[in-house]
Every structure is written in structure tokens, then in C-alpha cells.
N, C-alpha and C positions, 0 to 999 in steps of 0.2 A: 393748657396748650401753649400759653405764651414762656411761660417756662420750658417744654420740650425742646420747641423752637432756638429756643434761647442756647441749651447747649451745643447745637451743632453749631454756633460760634465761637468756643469757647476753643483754646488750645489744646494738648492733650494732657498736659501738668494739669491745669483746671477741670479736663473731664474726667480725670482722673481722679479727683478730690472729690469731685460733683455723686460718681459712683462707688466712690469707698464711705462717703454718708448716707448713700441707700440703701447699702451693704448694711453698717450696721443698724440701721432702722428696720429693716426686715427682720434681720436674726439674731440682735445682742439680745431682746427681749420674745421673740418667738420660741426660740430653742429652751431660755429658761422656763418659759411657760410650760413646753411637751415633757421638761422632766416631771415639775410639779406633779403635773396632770398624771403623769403615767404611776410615778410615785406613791401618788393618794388613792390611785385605782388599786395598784398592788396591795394596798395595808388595807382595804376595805371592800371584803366582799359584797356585798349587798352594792355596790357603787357599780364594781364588777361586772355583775349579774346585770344589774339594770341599763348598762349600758353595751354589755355584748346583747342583749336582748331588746335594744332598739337597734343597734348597726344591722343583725342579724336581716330584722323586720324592714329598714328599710331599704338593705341592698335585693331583700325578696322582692318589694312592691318597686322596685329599680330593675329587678329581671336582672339581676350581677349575682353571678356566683363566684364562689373563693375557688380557685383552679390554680396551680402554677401552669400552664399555660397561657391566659388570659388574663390583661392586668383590671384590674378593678377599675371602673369610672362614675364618680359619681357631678353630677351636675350642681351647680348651685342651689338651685332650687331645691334640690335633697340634702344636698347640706346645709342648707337652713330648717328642713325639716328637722332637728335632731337636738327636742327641747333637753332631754337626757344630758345629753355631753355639751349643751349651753353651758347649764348649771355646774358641771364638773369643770369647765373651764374657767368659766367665772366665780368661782370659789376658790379654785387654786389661786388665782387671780387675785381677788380680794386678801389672800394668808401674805399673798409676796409682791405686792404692786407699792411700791415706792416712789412713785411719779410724782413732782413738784408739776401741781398749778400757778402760772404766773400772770398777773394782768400789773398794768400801767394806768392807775388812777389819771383818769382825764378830767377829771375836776375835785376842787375840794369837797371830800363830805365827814360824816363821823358814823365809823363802823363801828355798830351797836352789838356786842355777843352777849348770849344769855347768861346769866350769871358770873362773867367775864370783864364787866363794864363797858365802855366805848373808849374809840379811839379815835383823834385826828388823823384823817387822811388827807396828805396834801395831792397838788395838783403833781404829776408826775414822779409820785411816792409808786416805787413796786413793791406790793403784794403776793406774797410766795403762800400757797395756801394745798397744807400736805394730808391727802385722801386718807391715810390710814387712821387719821384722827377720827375718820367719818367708818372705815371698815373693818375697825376694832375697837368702837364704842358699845357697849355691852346694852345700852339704850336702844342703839337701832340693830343690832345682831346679839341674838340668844348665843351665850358661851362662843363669844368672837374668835377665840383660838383653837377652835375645832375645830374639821375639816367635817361638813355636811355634805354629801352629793347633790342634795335633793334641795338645798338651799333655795335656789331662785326658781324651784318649780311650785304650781300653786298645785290641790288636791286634783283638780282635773289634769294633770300632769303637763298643762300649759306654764309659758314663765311667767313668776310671779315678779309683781314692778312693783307692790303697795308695801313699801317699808315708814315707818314712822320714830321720831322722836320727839318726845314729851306733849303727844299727841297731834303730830302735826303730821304728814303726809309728805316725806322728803321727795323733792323732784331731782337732784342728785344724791343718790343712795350709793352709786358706785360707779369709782371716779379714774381707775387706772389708764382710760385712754387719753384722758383730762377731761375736758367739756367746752362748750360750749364755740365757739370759731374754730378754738384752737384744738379742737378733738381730733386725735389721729386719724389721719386719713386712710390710711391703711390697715383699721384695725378689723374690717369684715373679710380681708384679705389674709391677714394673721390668724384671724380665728377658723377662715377653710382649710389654712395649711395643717393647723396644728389638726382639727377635727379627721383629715385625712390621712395625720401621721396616725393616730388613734385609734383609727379602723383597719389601716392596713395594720397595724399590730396585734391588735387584738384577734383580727380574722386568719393570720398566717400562724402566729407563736403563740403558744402556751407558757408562760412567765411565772415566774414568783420571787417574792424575796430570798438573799440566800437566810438572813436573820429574820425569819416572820417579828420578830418583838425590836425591830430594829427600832429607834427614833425619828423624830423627823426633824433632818439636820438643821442647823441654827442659820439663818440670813445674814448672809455677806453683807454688810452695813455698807462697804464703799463703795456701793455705786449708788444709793439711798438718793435719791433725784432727781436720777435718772430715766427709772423704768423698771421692769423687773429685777425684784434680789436673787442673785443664784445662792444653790445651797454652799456652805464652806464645807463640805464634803463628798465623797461621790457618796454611792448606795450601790452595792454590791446586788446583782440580779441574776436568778438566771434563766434561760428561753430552750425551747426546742421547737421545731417544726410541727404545727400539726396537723397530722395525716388528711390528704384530700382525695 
């Protein structure tokens, strides 16, 4: 609030700057996520399937039908319902999340890594500590560079949170938003937008790859600590309306 406040002080050069960093914190890394997403949907049926057949079920139990007439709304609440496209988003997520964790040692200590040895940490040493190391370690994700849909769902089709390495029960397993203060604030907000781009696609178009045997293009390294990597390619698709 004291932040809000704070801008209608500001001139309009500074609110200017103030809105062009909100700008791209909403969508330098939103948008790359909905390609991902929609991407990985295209090249995997079964992902597909299971995920037009939870939108289906719960714009049914939502009383929303697909009409061009009528625009679709779904509440938060049901979109949080929607363990299905959790897990496709955070798996896209985990293939291409490049975000730098940063802290500022507030006192001396000695960080201890397994097998790594220790390190002197001084008193105001920063610490850049980068998530892929943790979301493509083959220890805590079976065959890390695949793309699973069903990844972070457990057999009751609830999400699954119990990941481990070298028998230990990791409390951050997945880390793209960062963690802990400094955890994106707007990332329950990121993940309605994207979940809502995803439904309304999937419920208006019929899509496919133009190359079903396409690849899955290679990650843009320069923006690597930033936030999500986009693909260094497009991916050629194509859509039609389908009939309501």
C-alpha cells in the first residue's frame, strides 16, 4: 500500500519507468511460459487429452459453456481447481525457468555442499544460487529433460510436493519463482493468466503442429537470470475454429 501511495508522487518520467517494470514483470516471462505450455500440449497427446478433459469438466461444474456469443469466466477459485494444467505449467516451467536466487550473507558462516566441500561465507558476500541446478538434476527428476504432463501430479491426481535427493525430502524442489521473501509476488497471478489463455484455446481451436516430428527448439541463453528462456525459434502451427 505504502508503495501505491508512493507513486502518485512520483512525476510522470518516473511513473513512467515505475509502469514500464510492471510491464515487463507481468509478460517478459508470462508469455514465454504460454508458448512453452501450449508447445508441449501440441507434441503430447495424452497431455492433451488430459487436460481438454479437465477444462471440459470444470467449465461443466462452473455452468460455462464454449459459445461465441458468451465469453467464458472462470473464477479463481476454479482456477485453482485445475491440478491437470498445475503440472503442465510447471513442468514447462521447470524445462525453461533460468531465474537467479540472490541473498546477501548477513553474517559470517561456512556453506557446507554435499560432496562439494565448504565455503567461507563472509558477512555481506552475495550468493547467486541458480534453480536449474536443482530442476535438472536427474537425482531429484527421473529423465530431467523430458517433458512429463503428469509430473507434479501424485496417483490420486492431487499435486505432488514429495520430491527427494540422496534420501532427503527437498523443501525447495522448484524454484522458478525464487523462494523464500523474495518469491514472486505475482506469480498466482501469472499462472491465472496463462491457465486462462489455455482454456480459452483449447475450447475455441483445434491446433496442431505444422511438423508433428518438430523439435523442441533450444533456450535463448541471454536472458539466463533473468526469468524464463524463450525458444531461439518460432514453431510453425496451425488452428481452426471449432464448430459450437
Amino acid at each position: 500500500m505504502y508503495l501505491n501511495d508512493t507513486v502518485s508522487t512520483l512525476n510522470d518520467a518516473e511513473k513512467a519507468k515505475t509502469h514500464l517494470a510492471l510491464l515487463w514483470a507481468s509478460l517478459a516471462n508470462t508469455l514465454p511460459v504460454a508458448f512453452w505450455c501450449l508447445f508441449y500440449l501440441l507434441r503430447c497427446p495424452k497431455a492433451m487429452k488430459a487436460a481438454t478433459d479437465e477444462i471440459s469438466q470444470v467449465l461443466e461444474n462452473a455452468s460455462q459453456k464454449v459459445t461465441f456469443a458468451k465469453h467464458i469466466f472462470l473464477n479463481r477459485h476454479q482456477l485453482d481447481d485445475m491440478p491437470v494444467l498445475d503440472s503442465i505449467i510447471k513442468e514447462s516451467m521447470r524445462l525453461s525457468s533460468a531465474s537467479l536466487n540472490v541473498r546477501v550473507a548477513k553474517e559470517n558462516f561456512t556453506l557446507k555442499l554435499e560432496e562439494k566441500g565448504a565455503y567461507s561465507i563472509r558477512k555481506d558476500d552475495i550468493v547467486a544460487f541458480y534453480p536449474q541446478t536443482v530442476h535438472l538434476d536427474p537425482e531429484v527428476y527421473e529423465d530431467p529433460s523430458t517433458f512429463k504432463y503428469d509430473r507434479y501430479l501424485n496417483d490420486n491426481g492431487k499435486e505432488k510436493t514429495d520430491f527427494y535427493l540422496k534420501g532427503k525430502k527437498l523443501k525447495y524442489y522448484y524454484l522458478p519463482f525464487g523462494s523464500g521473501k523474495t518469491k514472486c509476488p505475482g506469480r498466482q497471478f501469472a499462472v491465472h493468466e496463462i491457465k486462462q489463455l489455455v482454456t480459452l484455446m483449447i475450447s475455441y481451436f483445434e491446433m496442431a503442429l505444422v511438423d508433428k516430428n518438430v523439435k523442441s527448439p533450444s533456450l535463448d541463453q541471454s536472458r539466463a537470470g533473468l526469468g524464463i528462456l524463450q525458444p531461439t525459434h518460432d514453431v510453425d502451427f496451425k488452428y481452426k475454429l471449432k464448430v459450437h
